[in-house]
C-alpha positions in Angstrom: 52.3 95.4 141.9 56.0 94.8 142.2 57.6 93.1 139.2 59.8 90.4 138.7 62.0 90.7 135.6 64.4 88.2 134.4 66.1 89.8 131.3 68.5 89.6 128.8 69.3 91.8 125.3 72.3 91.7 123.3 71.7 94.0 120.0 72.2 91.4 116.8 72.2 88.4 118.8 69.4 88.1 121.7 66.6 90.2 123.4 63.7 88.7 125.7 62.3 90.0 129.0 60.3 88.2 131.2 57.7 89.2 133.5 57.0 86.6 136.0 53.7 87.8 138.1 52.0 88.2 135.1 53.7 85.4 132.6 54.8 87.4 130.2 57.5 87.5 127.9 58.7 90.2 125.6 60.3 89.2 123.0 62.0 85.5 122.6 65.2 85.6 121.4 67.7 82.5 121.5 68.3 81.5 125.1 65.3 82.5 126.5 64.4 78.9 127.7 68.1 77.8 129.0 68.3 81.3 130.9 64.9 80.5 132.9 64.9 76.7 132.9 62.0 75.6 134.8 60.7 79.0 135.1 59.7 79.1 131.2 57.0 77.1 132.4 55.2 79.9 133.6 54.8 81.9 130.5 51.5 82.1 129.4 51.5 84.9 126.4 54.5 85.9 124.5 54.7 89.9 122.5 56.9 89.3 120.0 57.9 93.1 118.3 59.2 92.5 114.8 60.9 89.9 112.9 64.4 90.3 113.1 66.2 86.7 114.9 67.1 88.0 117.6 64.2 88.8 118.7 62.1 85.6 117.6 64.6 82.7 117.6 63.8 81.5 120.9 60.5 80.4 120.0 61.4 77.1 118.9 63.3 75.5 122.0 60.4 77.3 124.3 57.4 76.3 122.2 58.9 72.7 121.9 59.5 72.6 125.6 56.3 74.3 127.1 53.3 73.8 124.6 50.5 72.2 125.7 46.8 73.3 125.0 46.1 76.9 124.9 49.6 77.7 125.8 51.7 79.8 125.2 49.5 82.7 123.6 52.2 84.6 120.8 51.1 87.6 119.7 53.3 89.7 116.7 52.4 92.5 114.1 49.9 91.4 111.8 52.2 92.1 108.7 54.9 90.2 109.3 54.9 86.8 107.0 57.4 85.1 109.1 55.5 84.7 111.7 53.1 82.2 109.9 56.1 80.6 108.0 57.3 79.8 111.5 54.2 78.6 112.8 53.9 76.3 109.7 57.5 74.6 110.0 57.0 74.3 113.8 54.0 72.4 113.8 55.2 70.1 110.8 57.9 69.6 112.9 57.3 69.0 116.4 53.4 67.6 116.8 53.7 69.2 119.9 53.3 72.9 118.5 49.9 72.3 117.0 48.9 73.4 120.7 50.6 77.2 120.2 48.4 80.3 119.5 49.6 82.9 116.9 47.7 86.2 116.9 48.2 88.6 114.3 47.7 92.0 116.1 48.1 95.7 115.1 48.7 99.0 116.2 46.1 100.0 119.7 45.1 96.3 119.9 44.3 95.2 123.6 45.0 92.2 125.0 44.0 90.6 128.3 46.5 89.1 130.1 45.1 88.7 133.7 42.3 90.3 135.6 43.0 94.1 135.8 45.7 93.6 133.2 46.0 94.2 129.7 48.8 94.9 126.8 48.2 97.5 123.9 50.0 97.6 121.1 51.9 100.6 119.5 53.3 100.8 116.3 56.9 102.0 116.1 59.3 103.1 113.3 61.4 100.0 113.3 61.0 98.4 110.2 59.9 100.8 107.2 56.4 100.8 106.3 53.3 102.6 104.4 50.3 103.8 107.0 47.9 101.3 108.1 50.8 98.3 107.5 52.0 96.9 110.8 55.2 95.5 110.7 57.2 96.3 113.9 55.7 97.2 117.4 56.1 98.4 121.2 53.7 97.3 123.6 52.1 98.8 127.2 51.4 96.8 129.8 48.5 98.4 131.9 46.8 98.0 135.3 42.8 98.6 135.9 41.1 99.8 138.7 37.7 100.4 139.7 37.3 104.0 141.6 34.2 106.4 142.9 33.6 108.8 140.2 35.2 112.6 141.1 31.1 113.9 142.7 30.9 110.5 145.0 34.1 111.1 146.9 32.9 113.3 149.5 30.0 111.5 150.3 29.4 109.1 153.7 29.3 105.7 153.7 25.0 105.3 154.8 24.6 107.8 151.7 26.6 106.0 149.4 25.0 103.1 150.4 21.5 103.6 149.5 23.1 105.4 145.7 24.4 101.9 144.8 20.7 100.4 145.6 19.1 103.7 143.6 22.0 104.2 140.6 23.6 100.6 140.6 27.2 100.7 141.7 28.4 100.2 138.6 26.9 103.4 137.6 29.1 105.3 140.3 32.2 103.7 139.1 34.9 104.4 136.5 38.1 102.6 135.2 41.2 104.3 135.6 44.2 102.7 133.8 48.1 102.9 135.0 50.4 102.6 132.6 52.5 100.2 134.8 55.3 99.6 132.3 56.3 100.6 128.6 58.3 98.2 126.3 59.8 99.9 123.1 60.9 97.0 121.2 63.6 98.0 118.4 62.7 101.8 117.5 64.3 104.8 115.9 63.5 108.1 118.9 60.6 110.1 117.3 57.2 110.4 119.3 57.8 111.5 122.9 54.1 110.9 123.8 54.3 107.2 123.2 56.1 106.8 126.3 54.7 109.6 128.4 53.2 108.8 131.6 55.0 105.1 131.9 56.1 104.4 135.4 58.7 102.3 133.9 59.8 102.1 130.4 62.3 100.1 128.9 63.6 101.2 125.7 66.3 100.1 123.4 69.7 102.0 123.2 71.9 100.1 120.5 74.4 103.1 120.1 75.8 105.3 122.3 76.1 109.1 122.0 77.6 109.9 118.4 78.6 106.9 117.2 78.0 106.2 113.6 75.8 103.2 113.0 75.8 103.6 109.2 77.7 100.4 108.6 75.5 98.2 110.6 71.8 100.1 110.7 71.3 99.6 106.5 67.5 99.3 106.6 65.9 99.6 109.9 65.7 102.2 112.1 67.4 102.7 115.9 68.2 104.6 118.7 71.0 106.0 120.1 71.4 106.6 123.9 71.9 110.2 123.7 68.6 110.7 121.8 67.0 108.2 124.5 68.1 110.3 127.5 67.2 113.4 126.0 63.2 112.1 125.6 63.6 111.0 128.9 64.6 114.1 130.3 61.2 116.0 128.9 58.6 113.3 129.6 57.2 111.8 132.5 59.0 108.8 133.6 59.5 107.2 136.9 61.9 104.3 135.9 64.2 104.0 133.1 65.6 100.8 132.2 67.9 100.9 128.8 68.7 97.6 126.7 69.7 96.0 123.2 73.5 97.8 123.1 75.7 96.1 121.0 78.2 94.1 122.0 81.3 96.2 120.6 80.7 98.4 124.2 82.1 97.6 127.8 79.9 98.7 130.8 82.1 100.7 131.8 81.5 102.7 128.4 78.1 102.2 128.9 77.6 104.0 132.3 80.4 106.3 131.6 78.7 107.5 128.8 74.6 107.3 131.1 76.4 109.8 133.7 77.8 112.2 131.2 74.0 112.6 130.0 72.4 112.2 133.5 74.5 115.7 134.3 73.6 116.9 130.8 70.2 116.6 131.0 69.6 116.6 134.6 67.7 113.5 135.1 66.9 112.1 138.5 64.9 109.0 138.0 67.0 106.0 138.0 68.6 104.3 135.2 69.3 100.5 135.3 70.8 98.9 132.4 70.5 95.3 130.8 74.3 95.1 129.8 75.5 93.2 126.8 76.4 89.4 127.5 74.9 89.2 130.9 71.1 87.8 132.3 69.8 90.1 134.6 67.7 88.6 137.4 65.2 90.6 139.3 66.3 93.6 137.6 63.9 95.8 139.2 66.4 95.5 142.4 69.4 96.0 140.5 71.5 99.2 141.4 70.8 101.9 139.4 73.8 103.1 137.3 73.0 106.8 138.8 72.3 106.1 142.2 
């Protein structure tokens, strides 16, 4: 399936990305519903990472705008009390909230999001927390299929015929799942196998290569873009899209800096970046930065 993506992520201030085949928005941060206008319509379930505002703000201009029975779905980590605290101000404010659906969800929940589709959950390392407490998360968004099993490939169509009357087809068939695009949320770099095998993963870059984010990173944990390439480089990726820089860096400091470490680390795949400040549309067919 090709995917439309309307995006935007500013670290501190804004983060949301928008799926449009499927409805889905990651994320809401503030301007979500001004940067798709009509278009916010269409969302149907809404993956909200963690609880820091820039991530969540947006809810209350899109809920007002677009509720209406069953709609829109919001999922968020089950630990998080500021999720019900908002849910409990926005319905006492606008009537028109008592529609919305707040999920408390945890790490390897699945949700189904449209037929053949469905978004797990993953816990990241975000916000500080004991084991078993879900505070802060990533999700996947994967595609099923239905295929033969590996011993019914070979076989004609008059015999595989009369197997489906014998075994039942659904007997002969297994689900294989694509990992059709990975969604890091605000994360520290630690497990490499989270992302392994996404055909497109978007992960947060906030710093670039050395810089010291001591000042501004006091609690919870983030990555930098040299630590982000250099997973990249060792894992299987087909598409790299890198978001949630601060605002202190130009693009031109931003690609500068992706080159360097392309060369570095010898990666091929292309890199597209959601660059602070701007709303990418269709990002998918945006020029990679290394092309």
């Amino acid at each position: 399936m090709n995917l439309t993506i309307t995006a935007y992520s500013t670290a501190l201030f804004s983060t949301w990305i928008f799926i449009e085949e499927l409805g889905i928005l990651l994320d809401a941060g503030d301007g979500v519903s001004s940067g798709l206008l009509q278009k916010s319509r269409k969302i149907k379930e809404i993956f909200v990472t963690h609880p820091d505002r820039d991530h969540l703000m947006g809810l209350f201009q899109l809920n007002a705008l677009n509720a209406r029975e069953g709609f829109p779905k919001i999922y968020y980590p089950k630990d998080c009390g500021s999720f019900p605290a908002m849910r409990d101000f926005q319905t006492k404010f606008d009537v028109q909230n008592k529609f919305v659906e707040w999920n408390p969800i945890q790490h390897l929940s699945e949700i189904p999001v449209r037929k053949d589709f469905f978004i797990q959950a993953i816990r990241n390392e975000h916000i500080n927390a004991p084991e078993g407490v879900f505070k802060s998360l990533s999700y996947k968004l994967f595609e099923t299929k239905q295929k033969l099993k590996l011993e019914y490939l070979e076989l004609d169509k008059k015999t595989l015929q009369n197997l489906f009357k014998e075994k039942g087809k659904e007997n002969m068939l297994e689900t294989v799942k694509t990992n059709i695009l990975t969604y890091s949320g605000d994360t520290p770099v630690d497990d490499y196998e989270k992302w392994n095998g996404s055909k497109i993963l978007i992960h947060e870059a906030t710093f670039l290569e050395n810089s010291d984010d001591s000042k501004i990173n006091k609690s919870n944990k983030h990555s930098k873009l040299d630590e982000v390439l250099k997973m990249v480089s060792e894992i299987e990726v087909e598409q790299l899209v890198l978001n949630h820089f601060s605002s202190r860096y130009y693009k031109e400091d931003i690609d500068k800096n992706i080159l360097e470490l392309c060369k570095k680390y010898k990666i091929q795949i292309p890199i597209r970046v959601i660059y602070p400040g701007e709303i990418h549309r269709d990002l998918l067919n945006q020029e990679p930065v290394n092309s």
